[in-house]
C-alpha positions as CSV (number, residue, x, y, z in Angstrom):
1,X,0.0,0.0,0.0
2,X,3.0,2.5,0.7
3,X,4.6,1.5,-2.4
4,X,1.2,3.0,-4.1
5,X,2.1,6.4,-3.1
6,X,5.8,6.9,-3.0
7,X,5.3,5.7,-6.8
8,X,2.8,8.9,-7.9
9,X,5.0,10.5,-5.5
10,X,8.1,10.1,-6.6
11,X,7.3,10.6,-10.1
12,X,5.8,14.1,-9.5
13,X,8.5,15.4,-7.8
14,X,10.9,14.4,-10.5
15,X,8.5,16.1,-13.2
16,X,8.7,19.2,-11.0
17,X,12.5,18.7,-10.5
18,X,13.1,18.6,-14.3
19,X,11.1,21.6,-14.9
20,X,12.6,23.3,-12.7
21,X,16.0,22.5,-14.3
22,X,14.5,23.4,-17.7
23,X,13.3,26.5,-16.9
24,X,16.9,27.6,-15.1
25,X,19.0,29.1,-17.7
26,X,16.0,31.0,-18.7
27,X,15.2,32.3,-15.0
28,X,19.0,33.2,-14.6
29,X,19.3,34.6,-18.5
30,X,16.5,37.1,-17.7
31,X,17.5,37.9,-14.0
32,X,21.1,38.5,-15.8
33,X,19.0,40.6,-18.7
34,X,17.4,42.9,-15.8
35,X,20.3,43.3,-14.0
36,X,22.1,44.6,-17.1
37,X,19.4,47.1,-18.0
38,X,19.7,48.1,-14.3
39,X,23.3,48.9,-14.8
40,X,23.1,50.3,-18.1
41,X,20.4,53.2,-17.1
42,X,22.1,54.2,-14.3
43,X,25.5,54.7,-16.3
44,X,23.0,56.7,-18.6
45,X,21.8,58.7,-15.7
46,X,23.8,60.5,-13.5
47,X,22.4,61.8,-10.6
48,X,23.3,64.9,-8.4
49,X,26.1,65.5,-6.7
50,X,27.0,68.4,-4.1
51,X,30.1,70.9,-4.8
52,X,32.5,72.0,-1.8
53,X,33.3,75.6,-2.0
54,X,32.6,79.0,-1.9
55,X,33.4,79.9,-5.5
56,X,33.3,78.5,-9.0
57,X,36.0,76.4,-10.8
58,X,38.2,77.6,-13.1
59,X,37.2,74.6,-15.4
60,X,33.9,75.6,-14.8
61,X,34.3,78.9,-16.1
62,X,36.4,78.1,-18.9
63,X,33.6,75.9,-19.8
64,X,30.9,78.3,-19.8
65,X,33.4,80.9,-22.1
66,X,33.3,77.8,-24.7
67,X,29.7,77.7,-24.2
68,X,29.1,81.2,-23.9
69,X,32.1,83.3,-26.0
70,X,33.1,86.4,-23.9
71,X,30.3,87.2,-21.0
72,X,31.4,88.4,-18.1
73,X,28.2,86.7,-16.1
74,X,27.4,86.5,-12.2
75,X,28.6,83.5,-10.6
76,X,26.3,81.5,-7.9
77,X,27.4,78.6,-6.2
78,X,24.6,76.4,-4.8
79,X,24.5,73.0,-3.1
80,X,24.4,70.8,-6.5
81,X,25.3,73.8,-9.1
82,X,27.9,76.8,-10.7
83,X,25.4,79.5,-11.7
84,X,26.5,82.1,-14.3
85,X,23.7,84.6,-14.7
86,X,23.6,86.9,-17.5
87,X,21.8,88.5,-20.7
88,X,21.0,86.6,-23.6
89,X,18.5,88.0,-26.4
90,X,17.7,90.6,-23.7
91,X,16.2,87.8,-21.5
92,X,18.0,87.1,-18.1
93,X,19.3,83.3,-18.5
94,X,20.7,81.4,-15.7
95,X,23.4,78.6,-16.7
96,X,23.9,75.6,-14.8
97,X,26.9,73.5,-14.5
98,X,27.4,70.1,-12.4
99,X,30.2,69.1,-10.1
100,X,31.8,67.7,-13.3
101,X,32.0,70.9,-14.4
102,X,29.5,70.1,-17.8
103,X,26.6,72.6,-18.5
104,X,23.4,70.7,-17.5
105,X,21.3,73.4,-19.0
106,X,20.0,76.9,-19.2
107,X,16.7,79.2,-18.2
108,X,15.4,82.0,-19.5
109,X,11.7,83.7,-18.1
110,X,8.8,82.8,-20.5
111,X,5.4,83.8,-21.1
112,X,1.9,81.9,-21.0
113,X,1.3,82.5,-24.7
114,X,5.0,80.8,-25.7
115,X,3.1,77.0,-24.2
116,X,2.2,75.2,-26.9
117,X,-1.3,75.7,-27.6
118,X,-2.8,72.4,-26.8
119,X,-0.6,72.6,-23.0
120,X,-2.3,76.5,-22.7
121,X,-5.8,74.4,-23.1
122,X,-5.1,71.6,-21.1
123,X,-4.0,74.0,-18.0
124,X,-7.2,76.5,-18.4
125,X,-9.1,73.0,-18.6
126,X,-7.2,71.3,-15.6
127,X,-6.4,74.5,-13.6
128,X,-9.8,76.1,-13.8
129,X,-9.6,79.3,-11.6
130,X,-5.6,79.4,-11.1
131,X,-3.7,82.8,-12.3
132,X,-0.6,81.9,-14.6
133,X,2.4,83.2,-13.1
134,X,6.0,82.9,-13.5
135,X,6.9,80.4,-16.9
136,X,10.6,79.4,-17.2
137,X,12.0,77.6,-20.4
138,X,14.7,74.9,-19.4
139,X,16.4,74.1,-22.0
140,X,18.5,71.0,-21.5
141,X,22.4,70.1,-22.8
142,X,21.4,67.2,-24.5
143,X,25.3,66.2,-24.4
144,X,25.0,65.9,-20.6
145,X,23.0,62.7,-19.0
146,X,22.6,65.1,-15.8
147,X,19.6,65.3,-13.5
148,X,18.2,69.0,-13.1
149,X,17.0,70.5,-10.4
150,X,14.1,73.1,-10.2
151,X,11.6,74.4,-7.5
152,X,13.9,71.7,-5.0
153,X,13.0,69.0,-7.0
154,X,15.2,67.1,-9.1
155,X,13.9,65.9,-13.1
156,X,15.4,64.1,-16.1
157,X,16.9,65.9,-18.7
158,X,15.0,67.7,-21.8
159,X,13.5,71.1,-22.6
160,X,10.7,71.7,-20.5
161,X,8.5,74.4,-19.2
162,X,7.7,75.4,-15.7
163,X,4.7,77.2,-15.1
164,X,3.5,78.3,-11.9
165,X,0.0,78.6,-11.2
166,X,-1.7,80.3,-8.2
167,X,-5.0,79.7,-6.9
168,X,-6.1,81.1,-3.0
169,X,-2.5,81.2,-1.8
170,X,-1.8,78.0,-3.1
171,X,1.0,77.9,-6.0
172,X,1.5,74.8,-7.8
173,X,3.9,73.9,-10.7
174,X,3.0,72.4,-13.4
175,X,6.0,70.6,-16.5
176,X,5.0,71.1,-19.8
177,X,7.2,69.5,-22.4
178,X,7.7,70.8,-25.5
179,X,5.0,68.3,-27.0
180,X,2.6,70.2,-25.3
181,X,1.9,67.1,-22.1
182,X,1.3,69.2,-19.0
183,X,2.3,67.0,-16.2
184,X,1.8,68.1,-11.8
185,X,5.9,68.9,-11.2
186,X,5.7,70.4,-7.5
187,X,3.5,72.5,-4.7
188,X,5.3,75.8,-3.9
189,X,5.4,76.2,-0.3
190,X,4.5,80.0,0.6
């Protein structure tokens, strides 16, 4: 009577046993896929890192005069940034450079009417009752994989607007990419 069912027994754990070894190299072939992608989008991405110092880099600024030509800007040092400030087209535009000294990207004020049209009506539509305030253009160094940071939040690269929108003392801002997609980016705190 044992021998009844160690027999079915025995021969369903070997079934499982065997499938279990045939499915093996293709558990350990897609861990070893994932864990490759893993690797390969944070070498893609590099994320912020803080600056010592009081002042900017000489590499930095010889940087920005290859970027720039011959400014003579104001330079900010903040936690994660070099900051060269100056005029460009007669609009005030901030310059950002990393602790690797590589310009991450620039802003320059914008207006309401520069959105794209369908992100204008998708913010009326989404935002009914808020006043339109500030809009900044970032416009990203596509050359540099660098993570941005705005309104004390950091973001992945590309040009983007920021829009702040006010509504009863609150103040939210709002991402609108250049495709017009109006994404929530942050609350400002008043």
């Amino acid at each position: 009577m044992k021998n009844l069912f160690i027999l079915p027994a025995t021969f369903l754990l070997s079934v499982v046993v065997a499938n279990a070894q045939g499915n093996t190299p293709d558990i350990i072939k897609a861990k070893a896929e994932i864990k490759e992608s893993k690797i390969e989008k944070r070498e893609a991405k590099k994320e912020l890192r803080g600056i010592d110092g009081d002042e900017p880099g000489v590499m930095v600024m010889d940087h920005f005069y290859e970027d720039f030509g011959n400014i003579d800007p104001a330079w900010k040092r903040t936690k994660f940034f070099d900051e060269a400030s100056f005029i460009s087209d007669g609009k005030l535009t901030v310059a950002y450079y990393n602790s690797d000294a590589t310009l991450v990207g620039t802003t320059t004020p914008a207006t309401f009417a520069e959105l794209p049209a369908s992100a204008q009506s998708s913010i009326k539509k989404q935002y009914k009752g808020f006043e339109s305030g500030k809009v900044i253009l970032f416009r990203d160094n596509t050359e540099d994989a660098s993570d941005m940071m705005l309104y004390g939040k950091t973001f992945s690269s590309g040009d983007n607007y920021f829009v702040e929108l006010a509504k009863a003392g609150k103040t939210v801002i709002v991402q609108v990419g250049m495709d017009g997609l109006v994404s929530f980016f942050s609350e400002k705190a008043k």
